[in-house]
Phi, psi and omega in degrees: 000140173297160183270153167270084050322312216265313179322322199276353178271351181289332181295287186335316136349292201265145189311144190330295195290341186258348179298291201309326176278314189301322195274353161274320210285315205292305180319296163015272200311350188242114171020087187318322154295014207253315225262187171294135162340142159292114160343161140289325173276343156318302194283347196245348186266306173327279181337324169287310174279331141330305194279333178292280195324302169284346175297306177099028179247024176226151184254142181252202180194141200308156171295337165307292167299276173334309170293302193294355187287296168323335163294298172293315185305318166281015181107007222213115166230153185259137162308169175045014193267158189281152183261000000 
């Protein structure tokens, strides 16, 4: 089995867009229960933006969108991504 040493350095190797795909595919693989308990301030912050939300005083914007927004600001474009 490879070392992580050695996988990150070959991850590190591929280009920005295919880096960005190896860290969803790895997250995928993990566990629900695997990852940490949320802050109190992580949670009061959900909560808060929960209550905008169900309020109707906030707009949201697709995960889609958002993700090709982060992607352009570093350079990086994906085919087919929403403008």
């Amino acid at each position: 089995m490879p070392s992580f040493e050695s996988v990150l350095a070959d991850g590190q190797r591929l280009p920005i867009a295919d880096r960005i795909q190896l860290i969803d595919a790895i997250w995928d693989t993990l566990p629900a229960d695997s990852l940490s308990p949320l802050s109190d301030e992580w949670l009061a912050e959900i909560q808060r933006r929960s209550a905008e939300y169900d309020g109707g005083s906030t707009e949201t914007v697709s995960w889609e969108k958002v993700r090709a927004e982060a992607l352009r600001r570093i350079g990086v474009t994906i085919p087919d991504a929403p403008h």
